[in-house]
N, C-alpha and C positions, 0 to 999 in steps of 0.2 A: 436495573443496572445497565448499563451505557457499554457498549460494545470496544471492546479492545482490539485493534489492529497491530497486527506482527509481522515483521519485514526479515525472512528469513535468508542471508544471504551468505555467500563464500566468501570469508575472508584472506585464502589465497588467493583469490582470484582480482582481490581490492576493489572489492564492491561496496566498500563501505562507506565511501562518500555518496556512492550514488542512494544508497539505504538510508541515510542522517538524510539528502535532500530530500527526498522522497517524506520522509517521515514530516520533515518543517513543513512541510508543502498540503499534507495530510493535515497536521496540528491548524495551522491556519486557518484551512478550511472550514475543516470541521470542528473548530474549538468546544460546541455544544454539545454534539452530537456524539462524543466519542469520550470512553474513558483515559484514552490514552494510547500512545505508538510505541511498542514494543520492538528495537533492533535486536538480532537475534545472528549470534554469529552459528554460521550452521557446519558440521563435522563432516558434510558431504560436497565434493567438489562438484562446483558448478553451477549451485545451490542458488534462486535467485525463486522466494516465492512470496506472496502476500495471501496472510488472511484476515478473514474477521472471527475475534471467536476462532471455533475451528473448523471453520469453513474457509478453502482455499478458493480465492478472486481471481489471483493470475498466477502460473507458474511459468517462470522462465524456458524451459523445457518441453512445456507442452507446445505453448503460443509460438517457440522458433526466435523470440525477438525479449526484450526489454518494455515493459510499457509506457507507451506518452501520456504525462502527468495530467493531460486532460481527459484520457479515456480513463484512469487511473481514479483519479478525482469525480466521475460517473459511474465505475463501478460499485467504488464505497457509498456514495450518495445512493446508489439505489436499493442498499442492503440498511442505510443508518437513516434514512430521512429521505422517502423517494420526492415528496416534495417540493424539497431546498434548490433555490434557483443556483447554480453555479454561477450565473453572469459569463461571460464571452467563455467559457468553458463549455456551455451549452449549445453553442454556435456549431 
C-alpha cells in the first residue's frame, strides 16, 4: 500500500492555503508514489505539521520556521522513493 501524507495545520491561524499548496505541490510530485494528501484541520493552535503514515517529517514547532517546498519535497522522497530524481529540487 502506497504511503499517505497528512498536512496537519491551524485553521485560526489561516494556514490553509498554505496546507492546499503544499499538498498540490506534493500530489505533483509524487503522483506514483503516494496514496494521497490528507489536509487535516488541527484543534491545536499553532498547529503546522507533516507526516507520512504516522511518522511526523516536519513540525512547525519544533524546526522554529515553515518549510521550503524544496526541502519539503526531499524529505518525502526519501521516506516514499529514495531514488526519484526531483530535477532542479535536487540542486
Amino acid at each position: 500500500m502506497k504511503p499517505t501524507i497528512t498536512i496537519e495545520y491551524c485553521p485560526k491561524c489561516n494556514w490553509m492555503m498554505r496546507a492546499a499548496y503544499m499538498a498540490q505541490e506534493l500530489l505533483t510530485t509524487f503522483t506514483d508514489d503516494v496514496y494521497g494528501v490528507t489536509l487535516r484541520p488541527s484543534e491545536i493552535s499553532g498547529t503546522y505539521t507533516i507526516s507520512i503514515d504516522d511518522t511526523i517529517i516536519f513540525d512547525r514547532k519544533t524546526e522554529g520556521r515553515f518549510p521550503e517546498i524544496k526541502e519539503l519535497k526531499q524529505l518525502v522522497r526519501d521516506r516514499v522513493n529514495p531514488g526519484k530524481s526531483l530535477g532542479h529540487s535536487d540542486r
